[in-house]
C-alpha positions in Angstrom: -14.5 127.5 -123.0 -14.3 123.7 -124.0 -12.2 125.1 -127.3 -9.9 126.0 -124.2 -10.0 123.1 -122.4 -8.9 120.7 -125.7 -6.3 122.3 -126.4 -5.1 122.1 -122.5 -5.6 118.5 -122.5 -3.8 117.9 -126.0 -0.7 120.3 -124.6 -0.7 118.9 -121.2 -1.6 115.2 -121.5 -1.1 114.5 -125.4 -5.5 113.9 -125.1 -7.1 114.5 -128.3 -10.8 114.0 -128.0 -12.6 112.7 -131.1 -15.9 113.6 -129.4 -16.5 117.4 -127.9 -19.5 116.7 -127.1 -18.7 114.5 -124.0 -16.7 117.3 -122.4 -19.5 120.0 -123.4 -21.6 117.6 -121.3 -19.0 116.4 -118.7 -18.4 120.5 -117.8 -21.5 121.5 -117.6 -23.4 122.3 -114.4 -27.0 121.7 -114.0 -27.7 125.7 -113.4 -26.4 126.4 -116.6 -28.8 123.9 -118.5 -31.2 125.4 -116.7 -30.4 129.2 -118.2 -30.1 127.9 -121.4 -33.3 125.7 -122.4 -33.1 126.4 -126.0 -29.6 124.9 -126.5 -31.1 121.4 -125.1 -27.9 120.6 -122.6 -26.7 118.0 -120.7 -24.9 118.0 -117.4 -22.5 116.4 -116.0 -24.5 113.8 -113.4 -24.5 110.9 -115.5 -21.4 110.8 -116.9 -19.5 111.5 -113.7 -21.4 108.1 -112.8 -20.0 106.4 -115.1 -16.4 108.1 -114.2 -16.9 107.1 -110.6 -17.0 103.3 -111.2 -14.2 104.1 -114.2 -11.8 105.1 -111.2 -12.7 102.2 -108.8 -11.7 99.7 -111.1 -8.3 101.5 -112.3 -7.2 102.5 -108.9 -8.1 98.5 -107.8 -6.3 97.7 -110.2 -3.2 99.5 -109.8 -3.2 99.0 -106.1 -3.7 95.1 -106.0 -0.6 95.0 -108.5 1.5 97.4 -106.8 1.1 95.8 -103.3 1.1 92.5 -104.0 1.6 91.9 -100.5 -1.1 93.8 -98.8 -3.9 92.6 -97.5 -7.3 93.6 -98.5 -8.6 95.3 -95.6 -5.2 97.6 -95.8 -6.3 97.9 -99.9 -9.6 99.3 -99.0 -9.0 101.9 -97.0 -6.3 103.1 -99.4 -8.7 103.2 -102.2 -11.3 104.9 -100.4 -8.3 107.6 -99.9 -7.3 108.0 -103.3 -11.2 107.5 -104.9 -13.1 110.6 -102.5 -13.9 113.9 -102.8 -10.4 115.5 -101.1 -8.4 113.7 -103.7 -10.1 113.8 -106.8 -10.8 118.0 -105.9 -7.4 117.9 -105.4 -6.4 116.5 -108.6 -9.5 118.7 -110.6 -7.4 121.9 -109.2 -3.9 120.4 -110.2 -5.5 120.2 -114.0 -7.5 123.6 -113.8 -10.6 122.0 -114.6 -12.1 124.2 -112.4 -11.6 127.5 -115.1 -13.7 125.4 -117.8 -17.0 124.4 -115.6 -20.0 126.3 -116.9 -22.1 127.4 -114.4 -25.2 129.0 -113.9 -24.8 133.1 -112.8 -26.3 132.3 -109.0 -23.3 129.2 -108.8 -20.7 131.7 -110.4 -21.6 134.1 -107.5 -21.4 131.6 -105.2 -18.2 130.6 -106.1 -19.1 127.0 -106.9 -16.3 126.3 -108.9 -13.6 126.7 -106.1 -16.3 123.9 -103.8 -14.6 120.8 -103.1 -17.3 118.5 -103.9 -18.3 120.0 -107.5 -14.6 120.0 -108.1 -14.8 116.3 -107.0 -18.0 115.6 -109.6 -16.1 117.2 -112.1 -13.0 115.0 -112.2 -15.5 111.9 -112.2 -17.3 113.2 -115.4 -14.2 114.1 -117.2 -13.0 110.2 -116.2 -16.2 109.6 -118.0 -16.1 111.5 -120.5 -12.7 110.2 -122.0 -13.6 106.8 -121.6 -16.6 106.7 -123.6 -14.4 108.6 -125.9 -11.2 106.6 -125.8 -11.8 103.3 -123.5 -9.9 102.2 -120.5 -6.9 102.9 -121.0 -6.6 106.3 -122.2 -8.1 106.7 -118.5 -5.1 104.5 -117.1 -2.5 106.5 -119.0 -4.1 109.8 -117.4 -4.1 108.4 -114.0 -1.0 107.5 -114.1 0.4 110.9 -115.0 -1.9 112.7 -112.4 -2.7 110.5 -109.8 -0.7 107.4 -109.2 2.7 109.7 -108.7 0.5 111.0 -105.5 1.4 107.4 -103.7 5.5 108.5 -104.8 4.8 111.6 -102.8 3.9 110.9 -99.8 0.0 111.9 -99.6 -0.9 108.2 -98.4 1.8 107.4 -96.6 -0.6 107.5 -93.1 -2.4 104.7 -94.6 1.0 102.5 -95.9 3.3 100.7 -93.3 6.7 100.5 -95.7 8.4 98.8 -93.1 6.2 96.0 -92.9 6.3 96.5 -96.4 10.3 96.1 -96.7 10.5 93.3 -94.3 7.9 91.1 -96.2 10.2 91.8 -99.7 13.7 91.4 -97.9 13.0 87.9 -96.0 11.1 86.6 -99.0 14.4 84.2 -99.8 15.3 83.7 -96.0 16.2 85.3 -92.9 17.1 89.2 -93.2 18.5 91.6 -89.7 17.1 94.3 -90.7 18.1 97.6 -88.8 17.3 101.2 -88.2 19.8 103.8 -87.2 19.0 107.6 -85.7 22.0 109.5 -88.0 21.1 112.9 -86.9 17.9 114.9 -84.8 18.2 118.6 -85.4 16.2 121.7 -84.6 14.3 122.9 -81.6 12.7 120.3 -79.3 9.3 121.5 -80.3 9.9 121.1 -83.8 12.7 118.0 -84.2 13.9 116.6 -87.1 14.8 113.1 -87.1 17.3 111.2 -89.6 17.2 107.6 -89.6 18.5 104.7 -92.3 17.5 101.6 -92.6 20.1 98.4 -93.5 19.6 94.5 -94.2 22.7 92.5 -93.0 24.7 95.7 -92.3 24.2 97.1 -95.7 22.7 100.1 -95.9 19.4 100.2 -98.4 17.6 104.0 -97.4 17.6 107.3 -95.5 14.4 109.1 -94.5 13.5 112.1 -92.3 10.4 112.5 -90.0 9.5 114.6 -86.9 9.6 111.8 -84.8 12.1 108.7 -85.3 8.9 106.3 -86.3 8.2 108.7 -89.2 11.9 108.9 -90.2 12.0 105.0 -89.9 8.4 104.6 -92.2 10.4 107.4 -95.0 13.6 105.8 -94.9 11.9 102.3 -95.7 9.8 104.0 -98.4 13.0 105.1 -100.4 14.6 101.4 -99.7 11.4 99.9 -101.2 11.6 102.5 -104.4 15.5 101.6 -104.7 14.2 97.6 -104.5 12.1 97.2 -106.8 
């Protein structure tokens, strides 16, 4: 099974790890250990610890430099978004780490591998795992294949205010009028969809869509901001 996993993380992710070991320990549940005394096992509890504190720091990091702008209460609650268990379960599916855990026979039963909070443990522990066996930034070169591009995408967008956002960039040098225009609303009345662009002194900068005009006005600020900076 961890043969398998290797040579996922070297096709997918270019990760060659020099130490096997960690993900033998990193994948393996505490049910399992307990099935196989003889082999003298560890599980994945520590390590994910270590992973867990891994990922506060990179995600900090990558958010205080991205929003240079943002203030810290609006930083924190971001964070806590992308660093809990509905993310990182999230991103543990989008890898398949969940077809490599070694389980115990009552947890494979159970289904354990498909439950959102071992998923979550497991992503920690692999974070763990390859930074004891590469260091920090084979982590931050991960991350930001598999879970930075989530911000791009819109799964934190209830937590971000682009528009505020935009007008803090645009009036940096001086005085911006900045405007948003409704371009189209189509579909049913229970199930609208609004078109709206945003322009700074007339010139057009983005387009966005939302099913109401305040969600079209936060998208089409998002893509201005992307075509900013």
């Amino acid at each position: 099974m961890i043969i398998g996993l290797m040579q996922k993380l070297k096709k997918d992710f270019g990760i060659n790890f020099k130490r096997p070991e960690l993900l033998d320990e990193a994948f393996t549940h505490a049910s399992y250990v307990n099935e196989h005394p003889r082999e003298q096992l560890k599980y994945y509890e520590r390590i994910e610890f270590l992973g867990d504190a891994v990922m506060q720091l990179c995600v900090s990091e990558y958010l205080f430099r991205r929003y240079p702008r943002m203030p810290e209460g609006k930083l924190s609650r971001l964070r806590a978004a992308m660093v809990c268990e509905d993310s990182f379960s999230k991103f543990a599916k989008e890898c398949n780490f969940d077809e490599f855990i070694r389980l115990g026979k009552g947890e494979e039963k159970a289904n354990a591998r498909q439950r959102p909070a071992l998923l979550c443990d497991i992503f920690e522990s692999f974070i763990g795992a390859l930074y004891e066996d590469q260091g920090k930034k084979a982590v931050e070169i991960f991350i930001a294949k598999v879970v930075f591009p989530k911000l791009d995408l819109g799964w934190f967008d209830h937590l971000l205010d682009h528009k505020t956002e935009l007008q803090e960039l645009l009036q940096e040098k001086g005085e911006v009028t900045i405007t948003y225009d409704e371009i189209a609303d189509l579909g049913p009345e229970h199930d609208k969809m609004y078109t709206m662009t945003v322009s700074a002194n007339g010139n057009v900068l983005g387009t966005g869509s939302g099913h109401s005009k305040k969600e079209a006005e936060q998208a089409a600020a998002n893509v201005a901001l992307k075509s900013l900076k």
